[in-house]
C-alpha positions as CSV (number, residue, x, y, z in Angstrom):
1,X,-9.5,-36.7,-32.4
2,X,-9.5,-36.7,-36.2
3,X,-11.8,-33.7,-36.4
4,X,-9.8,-32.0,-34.2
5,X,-7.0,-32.6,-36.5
6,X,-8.3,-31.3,-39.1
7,X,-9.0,-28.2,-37.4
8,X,-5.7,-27.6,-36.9
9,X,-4.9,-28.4,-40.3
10,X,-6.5,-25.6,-41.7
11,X,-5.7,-23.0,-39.1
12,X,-2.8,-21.6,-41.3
13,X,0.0,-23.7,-40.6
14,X,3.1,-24.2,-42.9
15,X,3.2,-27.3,-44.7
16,X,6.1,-28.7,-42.8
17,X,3.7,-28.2,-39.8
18,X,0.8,-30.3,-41.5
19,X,3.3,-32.8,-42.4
20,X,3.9,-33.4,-38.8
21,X,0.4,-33.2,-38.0
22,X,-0.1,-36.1,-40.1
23,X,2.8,-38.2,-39.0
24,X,1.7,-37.7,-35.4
25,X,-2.1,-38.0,-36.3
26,X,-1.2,-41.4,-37.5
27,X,0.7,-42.6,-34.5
28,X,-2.4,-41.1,-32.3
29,X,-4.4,-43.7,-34.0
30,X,-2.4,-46.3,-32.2
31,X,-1.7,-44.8,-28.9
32,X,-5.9,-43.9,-28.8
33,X,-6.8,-47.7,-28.6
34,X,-4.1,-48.5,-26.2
35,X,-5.0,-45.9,-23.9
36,X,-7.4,-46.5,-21.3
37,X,-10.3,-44.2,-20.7
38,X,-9.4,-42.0,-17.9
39,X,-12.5,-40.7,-15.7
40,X,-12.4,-36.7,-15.1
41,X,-10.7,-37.3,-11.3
42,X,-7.6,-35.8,-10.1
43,X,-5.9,-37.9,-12.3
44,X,-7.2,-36.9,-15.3
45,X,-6.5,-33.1,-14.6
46,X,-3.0,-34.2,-13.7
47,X,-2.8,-36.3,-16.9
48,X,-3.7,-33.1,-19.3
49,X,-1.2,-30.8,-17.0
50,X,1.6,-33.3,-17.4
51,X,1.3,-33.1,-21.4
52,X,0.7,-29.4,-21.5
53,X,3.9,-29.1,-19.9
54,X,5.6,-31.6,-21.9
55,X,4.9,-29.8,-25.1
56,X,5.4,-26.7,-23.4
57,X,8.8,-27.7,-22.8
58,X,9.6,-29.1,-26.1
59,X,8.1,-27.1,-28.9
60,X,8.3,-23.1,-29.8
61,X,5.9,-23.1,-32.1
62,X,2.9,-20.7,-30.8
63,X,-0.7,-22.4,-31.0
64,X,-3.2,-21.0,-33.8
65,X,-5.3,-18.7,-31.2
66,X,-8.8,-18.9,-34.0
67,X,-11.9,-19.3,-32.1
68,X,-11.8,-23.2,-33.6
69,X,-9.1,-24.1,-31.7
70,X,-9.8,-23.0,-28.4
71,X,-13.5,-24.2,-29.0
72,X,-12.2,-27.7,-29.4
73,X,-9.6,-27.6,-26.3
74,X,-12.5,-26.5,-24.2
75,X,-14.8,-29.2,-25.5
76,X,-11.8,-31.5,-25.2
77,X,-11.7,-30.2,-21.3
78,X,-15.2,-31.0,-21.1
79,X,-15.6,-34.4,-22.6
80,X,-15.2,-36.7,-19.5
81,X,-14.3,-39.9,-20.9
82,X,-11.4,-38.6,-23.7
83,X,-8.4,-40.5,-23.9
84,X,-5.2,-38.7,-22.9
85,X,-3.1,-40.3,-25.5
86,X,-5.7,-38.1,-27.8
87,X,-5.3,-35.0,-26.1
88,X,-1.4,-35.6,-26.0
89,X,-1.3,-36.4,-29.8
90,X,-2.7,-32.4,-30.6
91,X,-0.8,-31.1,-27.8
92,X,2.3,-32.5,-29.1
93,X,1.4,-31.8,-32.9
94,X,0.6,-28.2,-31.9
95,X,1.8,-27.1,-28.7
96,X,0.0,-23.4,-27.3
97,X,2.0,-20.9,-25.4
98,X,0.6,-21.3,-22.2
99,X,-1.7,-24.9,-22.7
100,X,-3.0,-24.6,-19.2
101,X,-4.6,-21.5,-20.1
102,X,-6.4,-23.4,-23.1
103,X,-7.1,-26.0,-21.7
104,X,-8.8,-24.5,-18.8
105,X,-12.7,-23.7,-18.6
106,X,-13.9,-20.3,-20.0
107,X,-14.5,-18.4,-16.8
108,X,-18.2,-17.1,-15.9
109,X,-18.7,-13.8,-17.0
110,X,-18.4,-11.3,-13.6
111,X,-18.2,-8.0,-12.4
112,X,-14.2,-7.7,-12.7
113,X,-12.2,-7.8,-9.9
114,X,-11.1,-4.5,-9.4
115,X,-14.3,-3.2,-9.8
116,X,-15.4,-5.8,-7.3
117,X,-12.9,-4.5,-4.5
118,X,-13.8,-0.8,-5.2
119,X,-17.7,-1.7,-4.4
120,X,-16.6,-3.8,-1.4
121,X,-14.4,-0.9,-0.2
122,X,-17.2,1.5,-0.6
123,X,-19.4,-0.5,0.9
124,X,-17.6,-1.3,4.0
125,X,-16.9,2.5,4.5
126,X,-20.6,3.2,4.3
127,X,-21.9,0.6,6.6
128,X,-19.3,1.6,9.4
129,X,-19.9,5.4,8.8
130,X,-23.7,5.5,8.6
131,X,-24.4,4.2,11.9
132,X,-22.0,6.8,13.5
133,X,-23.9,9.6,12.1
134,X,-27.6,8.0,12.9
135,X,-26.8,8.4,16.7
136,X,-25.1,11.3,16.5
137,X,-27.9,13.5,17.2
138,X,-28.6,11.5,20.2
139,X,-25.0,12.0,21.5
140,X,-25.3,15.5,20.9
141,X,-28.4,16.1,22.8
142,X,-27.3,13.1,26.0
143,X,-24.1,14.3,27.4
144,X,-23.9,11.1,29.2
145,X,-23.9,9.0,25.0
146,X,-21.0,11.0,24.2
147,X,-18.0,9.1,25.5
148,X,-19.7,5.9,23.6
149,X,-20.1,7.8,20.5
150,X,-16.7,8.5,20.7
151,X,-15.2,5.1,21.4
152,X,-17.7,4.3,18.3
153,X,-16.6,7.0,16.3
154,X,-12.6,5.4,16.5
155,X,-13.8,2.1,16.3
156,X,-15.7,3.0,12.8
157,X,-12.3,5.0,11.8
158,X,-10.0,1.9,12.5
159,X,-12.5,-0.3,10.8
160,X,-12.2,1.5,7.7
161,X,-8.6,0.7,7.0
162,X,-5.3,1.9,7.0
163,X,-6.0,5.1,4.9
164,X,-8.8,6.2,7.2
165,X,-6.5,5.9,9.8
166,X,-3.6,8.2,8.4
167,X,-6.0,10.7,7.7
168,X,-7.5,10.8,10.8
169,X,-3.8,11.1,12.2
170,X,-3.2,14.3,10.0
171,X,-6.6,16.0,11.3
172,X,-5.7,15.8,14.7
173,X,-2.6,17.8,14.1
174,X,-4.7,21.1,12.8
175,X,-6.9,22.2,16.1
176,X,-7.6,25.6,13.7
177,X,-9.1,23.7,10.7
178,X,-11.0,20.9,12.7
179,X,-13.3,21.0,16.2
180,X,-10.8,20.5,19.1
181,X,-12.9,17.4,20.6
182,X,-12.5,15.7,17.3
183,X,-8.7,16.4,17.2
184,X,-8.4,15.3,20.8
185,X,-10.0,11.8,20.3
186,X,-8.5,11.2,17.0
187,X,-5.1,12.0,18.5
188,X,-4.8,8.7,20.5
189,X,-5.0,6.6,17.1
190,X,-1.2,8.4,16.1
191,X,0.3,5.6,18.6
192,X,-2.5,3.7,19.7
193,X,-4.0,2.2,17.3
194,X,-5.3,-1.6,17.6
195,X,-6.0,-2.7,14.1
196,X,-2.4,-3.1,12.8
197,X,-1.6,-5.2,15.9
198,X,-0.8,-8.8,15.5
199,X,-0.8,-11.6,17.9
200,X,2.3,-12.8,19.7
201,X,2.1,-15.8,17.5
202,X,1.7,-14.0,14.2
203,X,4.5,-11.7,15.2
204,X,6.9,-13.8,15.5
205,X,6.1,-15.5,12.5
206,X,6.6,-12.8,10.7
207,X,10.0,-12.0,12.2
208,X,11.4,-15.4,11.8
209,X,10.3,-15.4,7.5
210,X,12.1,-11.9,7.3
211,X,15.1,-13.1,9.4
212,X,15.3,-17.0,9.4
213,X,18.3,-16.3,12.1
214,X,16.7,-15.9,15.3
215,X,18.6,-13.6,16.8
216,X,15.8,-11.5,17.9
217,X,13.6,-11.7,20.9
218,X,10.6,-9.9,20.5
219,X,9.0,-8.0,23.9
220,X,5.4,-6.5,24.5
221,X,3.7,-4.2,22.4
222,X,5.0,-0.6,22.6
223,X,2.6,1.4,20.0
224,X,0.5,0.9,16.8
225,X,0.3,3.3,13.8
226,X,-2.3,2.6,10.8
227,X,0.3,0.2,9.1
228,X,2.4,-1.2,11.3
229,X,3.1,-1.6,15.1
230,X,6.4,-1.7,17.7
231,X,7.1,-4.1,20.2
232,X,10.1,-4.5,22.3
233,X,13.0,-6.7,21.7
234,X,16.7,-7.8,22.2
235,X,19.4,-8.3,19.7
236,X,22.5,-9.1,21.0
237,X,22.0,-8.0,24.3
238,X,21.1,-4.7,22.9
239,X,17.7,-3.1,23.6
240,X,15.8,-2.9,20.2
241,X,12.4,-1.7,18.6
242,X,10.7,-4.0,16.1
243,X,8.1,-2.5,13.7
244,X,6.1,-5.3,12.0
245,X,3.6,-4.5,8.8
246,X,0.6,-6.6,9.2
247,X,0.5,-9.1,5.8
248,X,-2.7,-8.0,4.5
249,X,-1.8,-4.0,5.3
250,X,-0.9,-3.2,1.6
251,X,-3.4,-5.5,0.1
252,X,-5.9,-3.3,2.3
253,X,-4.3,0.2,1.4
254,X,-4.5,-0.5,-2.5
255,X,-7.9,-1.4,-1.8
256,X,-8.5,2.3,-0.3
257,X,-6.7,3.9,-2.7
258,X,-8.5,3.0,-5.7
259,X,-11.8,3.6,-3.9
260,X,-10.7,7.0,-3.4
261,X,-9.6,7.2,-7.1
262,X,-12.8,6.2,-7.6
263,X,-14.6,8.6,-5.5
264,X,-12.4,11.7,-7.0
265,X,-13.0,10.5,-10.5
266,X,-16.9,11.0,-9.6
267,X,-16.2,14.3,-7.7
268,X,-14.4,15.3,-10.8
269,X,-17.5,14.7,-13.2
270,X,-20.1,16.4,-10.8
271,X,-18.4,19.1,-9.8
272,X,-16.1,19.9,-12.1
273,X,-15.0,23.7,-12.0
274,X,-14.3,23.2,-8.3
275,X,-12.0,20.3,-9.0
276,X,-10.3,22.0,-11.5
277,X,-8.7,24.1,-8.7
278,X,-8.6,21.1,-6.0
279,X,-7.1,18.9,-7.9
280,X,-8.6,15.7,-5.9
281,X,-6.7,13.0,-8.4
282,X,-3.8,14.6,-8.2
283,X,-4.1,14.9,-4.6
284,X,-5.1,11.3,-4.2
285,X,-2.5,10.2,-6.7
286,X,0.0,11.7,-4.3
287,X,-1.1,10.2,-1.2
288,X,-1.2,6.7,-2.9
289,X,2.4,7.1,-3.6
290,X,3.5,8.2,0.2
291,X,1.0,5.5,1.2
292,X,2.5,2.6,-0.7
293,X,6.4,3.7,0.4
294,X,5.5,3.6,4.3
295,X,4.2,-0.2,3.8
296,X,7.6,-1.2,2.8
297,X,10.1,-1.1,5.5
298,X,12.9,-1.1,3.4
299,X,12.2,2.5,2.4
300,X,11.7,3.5,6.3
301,X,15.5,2.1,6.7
302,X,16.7,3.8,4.0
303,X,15.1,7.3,4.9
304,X,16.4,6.6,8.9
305,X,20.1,6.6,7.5
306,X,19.9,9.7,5.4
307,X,18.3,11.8,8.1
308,X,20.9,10.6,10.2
309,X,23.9,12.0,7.9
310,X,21.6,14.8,7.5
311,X,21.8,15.8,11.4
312,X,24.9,14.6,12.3
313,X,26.0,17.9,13.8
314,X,22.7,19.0,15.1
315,X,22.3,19.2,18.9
316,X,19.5,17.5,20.5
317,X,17.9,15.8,17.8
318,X,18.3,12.2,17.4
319,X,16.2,10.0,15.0
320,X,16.4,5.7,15.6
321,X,19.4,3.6,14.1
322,X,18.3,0.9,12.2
323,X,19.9,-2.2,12.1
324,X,17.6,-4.6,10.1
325,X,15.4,-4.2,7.3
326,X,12.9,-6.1,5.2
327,X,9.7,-5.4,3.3
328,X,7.7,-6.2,6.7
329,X,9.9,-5.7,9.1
330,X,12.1,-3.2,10.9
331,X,14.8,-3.7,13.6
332,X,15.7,-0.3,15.0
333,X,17.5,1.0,18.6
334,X,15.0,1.4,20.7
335,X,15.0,5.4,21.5
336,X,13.5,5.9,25.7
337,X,11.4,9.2,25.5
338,X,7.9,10.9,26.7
339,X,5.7,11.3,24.0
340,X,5.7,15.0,23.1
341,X,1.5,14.9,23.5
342,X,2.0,13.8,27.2
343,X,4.9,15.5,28.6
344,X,3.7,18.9,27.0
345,X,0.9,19.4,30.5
346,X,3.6,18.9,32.6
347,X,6.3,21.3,31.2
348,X,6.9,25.0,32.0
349,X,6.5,27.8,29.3
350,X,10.1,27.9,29.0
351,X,10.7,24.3,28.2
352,X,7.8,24.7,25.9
353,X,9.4,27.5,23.9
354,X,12.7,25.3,23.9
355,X,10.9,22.4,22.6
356,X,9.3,24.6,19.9
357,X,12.3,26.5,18.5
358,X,14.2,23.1,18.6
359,X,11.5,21.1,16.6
360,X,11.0,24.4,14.2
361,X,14.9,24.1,13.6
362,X,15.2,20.8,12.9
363,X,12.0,21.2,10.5
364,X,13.3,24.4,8.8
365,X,16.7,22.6,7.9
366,X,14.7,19.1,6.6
367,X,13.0,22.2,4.3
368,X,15.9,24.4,3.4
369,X,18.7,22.8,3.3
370,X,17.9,19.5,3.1
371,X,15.5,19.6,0.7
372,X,14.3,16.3,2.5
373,X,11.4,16.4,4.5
374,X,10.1,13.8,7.2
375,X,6.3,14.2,6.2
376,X,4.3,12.7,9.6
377,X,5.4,15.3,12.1
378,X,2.6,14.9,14.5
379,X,2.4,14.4,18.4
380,X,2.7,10.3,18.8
381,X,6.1,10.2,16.3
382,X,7.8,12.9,18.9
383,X,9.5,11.6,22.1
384,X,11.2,13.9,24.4
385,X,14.3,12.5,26.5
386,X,15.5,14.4,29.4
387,X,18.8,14.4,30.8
388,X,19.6,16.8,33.6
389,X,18.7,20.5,32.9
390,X,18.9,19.8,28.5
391,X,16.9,17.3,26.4
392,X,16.7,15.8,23.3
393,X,14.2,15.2,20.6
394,X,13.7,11.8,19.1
395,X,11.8,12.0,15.9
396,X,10.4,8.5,15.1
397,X,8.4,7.0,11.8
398,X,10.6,8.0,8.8
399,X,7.9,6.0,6.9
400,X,6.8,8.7,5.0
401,X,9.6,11.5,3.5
402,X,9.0,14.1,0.4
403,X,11.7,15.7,-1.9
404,X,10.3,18.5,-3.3
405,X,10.8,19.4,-7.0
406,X,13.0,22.0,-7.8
407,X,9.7,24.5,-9.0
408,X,7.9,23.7,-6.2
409,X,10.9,24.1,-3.8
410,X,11.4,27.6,-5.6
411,X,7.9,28.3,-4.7
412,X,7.3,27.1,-1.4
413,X,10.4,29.1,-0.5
414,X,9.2,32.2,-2.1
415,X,5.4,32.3,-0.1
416,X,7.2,31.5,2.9
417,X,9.2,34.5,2.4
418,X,6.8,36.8,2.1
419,X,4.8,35.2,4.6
420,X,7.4,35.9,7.2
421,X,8.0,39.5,6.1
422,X,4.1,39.9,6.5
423,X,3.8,41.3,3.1
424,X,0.2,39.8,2.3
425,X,0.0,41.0,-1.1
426,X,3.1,39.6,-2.6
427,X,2.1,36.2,-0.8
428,X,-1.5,36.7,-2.6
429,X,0.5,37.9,-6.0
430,X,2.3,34.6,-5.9
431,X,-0.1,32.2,-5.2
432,X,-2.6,33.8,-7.8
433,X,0.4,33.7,-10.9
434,X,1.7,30.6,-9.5
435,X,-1.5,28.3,-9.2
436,X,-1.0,25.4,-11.8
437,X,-4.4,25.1,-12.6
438,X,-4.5,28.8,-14.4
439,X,-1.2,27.7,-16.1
440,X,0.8,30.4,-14.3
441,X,3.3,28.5,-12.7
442,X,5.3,27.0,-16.2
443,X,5.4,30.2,-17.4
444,X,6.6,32.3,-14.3
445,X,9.1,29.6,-13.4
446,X,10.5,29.9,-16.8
447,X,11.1,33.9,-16.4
């Protein structure tokens, strides 16, 4: 204990500081003998917390952080047999910032932990994808393997995580950019989904810690998405849809996203003048953002009521009401519809032309004058609701919304333009002097 003393002694202290060093040192000499010799149990650990606390509580002065001192609080931490009235008397005399900290063991050197999770993530992705595309050949060749390829091919896509979901949900919307068997078997996961699904137990535990009340009674399972999933309920004898985020979704989607910072970082370095004009950390920068807002349900709720006031006088478009919102959960009026994928066989080319021009309405106004977009327009968030000889469309999922900036609003409009007039070189003219990676678009936006 004296040597320890005297290491704090000479750590730099003002001589008002030493003084009381020396008074307390001399008390210590007492309290030392007095003091039993504590074994390094539970009670021991709870002995050093108790001080560290204590001193925490009582001083302001900040601890000398030399490589002396913290040497001697981690020998001090070691040393089974030390008397707590000896590791009170320097805790007292010289009281750290944080003494747990000190006090605690210096931690094994490791890969760190963010590092860790990338490797895990990568990992994971490669051993569900590589056996996919080892019998893929086989399924190719054997007609009869191909329905189990496929049913392998969305269980390896759900087993990835949330992200590998979404993205799989956007492919199946583009039949011209991707094969049409992939965008037909991918389509199912856009309200079918099983891996965001929780239990009936685990649901309603989750609705009960967002809304202690219980005024909700929560139904069967009506869909799952790749964060979240719907089940039926009743709130005050009113017919309700509750959308519950899984706990560990947005631990598991910032675990995807920085493997795919990771993975454009490395595209980046090996193929650099091609990135230059993809952009992949913007573009992955982007979706992280969008990602990140559609696991908090709070946003959802907030995006619901402005596209509300936004088509208040629009016929035949209706979007959900909510009614309760929390970080995990959502309590919205449950909207009866078809989904648009399943209802489209059995319409007429007429109703399919209505259906169009009143989805490309609605989508033109979020775009023009609006300027606020709902950003996961595919097949599973579309119900259609019929009603005699008219319908309506019920747009669900407001989870993920984009503003655009005021350049890039100026420019989107100004393709579109000349896209609609057909006038091919003025659409090429733009996109050449307006590509931010030439450094075209500051200076023509500024003109």
């Amino acid at each position: 204990m004296l040597r320890a003393s005297r290491l704090l002694a000479t750590s730099g202290a003002p001589t008002t500081s030493r003084a009381a060093l020396t008074r307390t040192s001399r008390a210590a000499t007492t309290i030392t003998s007095a003091t039993e010799r504590v074994a390094p149990s539970a009670r021991w650990r709870g002995t050093m917390d108790s001080f560290a606390r204590t001193a925490r509580a009582q001083a302001g002065s900040s601890v000398a952080t030399s490589a002396r001192w913290r040497r001697t609080l981690h020998h001090m931490a070691r040393t089974p047999m030390l008397p707590a009235g000896a590791l009170a008397t320097i805790t007292l005399a010289r009281p750290p910032a944080n003494c747990e900290v000190a006090v605690a063991l210096p931690r094994q050197k490791t890969m760190p932990q963010k590092h860790w999770r990338v490797a895990k993530t990568l990992g994971g992705w490669s051993l569900r994808v590589f056996p996919v595309a080892l019998w893929a050949p086989f399924a190719l060749l054997l007609p009869f393997l191909r329905k189990w390829w496929w049913r392998h091919v969305l269980y390896a896509i759900e087993g990835c995580g949330p992200t590998a979901v979404k993205l799989a949900q956007w492919s199946a919307t583009r039949p011209d950019v991707f094969p049409e068997a992939w965008c037909q078997r991918t389509g199912l996961l856009q309200n079918r989904a099983t891996r965001a699904t929780q239990t009936r137990r685990e649901a309603l535990r989750t609705l009960a810690d967002a809304f202690p009340g219980g005024d909700t009674v929560l139904g069967g399972t009506v869909g799952a998405g790749c964060v979240a999933h719907v089940r039926r309920g009743l709130r005050h004898g009113r017919a309700v849809a509750v959308k519950l985020v899984h706990p560990s979704t947005r631990m598991r989607v910032e675990d995807d996203i920085r493997a795919l910072r990771w993975l454009a970082r490395a595209a980046s370095l090996l193929m650099p003048r091609t990135c230059e004009v993809l952009d992949p950390t913007g573009l992955v920068e982007d979706f992280a953002d969008k990602m990140l807002l559609s696991c908090d349900m709070t946003n959802e709720a907030e995006a619901l009521r402005r596209l509300r006031r936004n088509f208040v006088g629009e016929r035949g478009v209706v979007f959900p009401e909510p009614l309760l919102s929390s970080n995990g959960v959502l309590v919205e009026s449950f909207e009866r519809g078809v989904p648009l994928n399943e209802a489209l066989s059995s319409l007429d080319p007429e109703t399919k032309r209505k259906v169009a021009r009143r989805g490309l309405r609605a989508l033109l106004k979020m775009l023009f004058v609006d300027n606020y977009i709902h950003g996961d327009l595919h097949a599973g968030n579309l119900l259609l609701r019929f009603s005699g000889d008219d319908f309506e469309l019920v747009i669900l999922d407001a989870g993920l919304v984009i503003e655009l900036a005021p350049r890039d609003r100026r420019n989107f409009i100004d393709l579109f333009g000349a896209v609609v007039k057909r006038d091919g070189r003025r659409a090429g003219e733009l996109i050449a002097a307006r590509a931010t990676h030439r450094g075209g678009g500051a200076g023509d936006g500024a003109a």
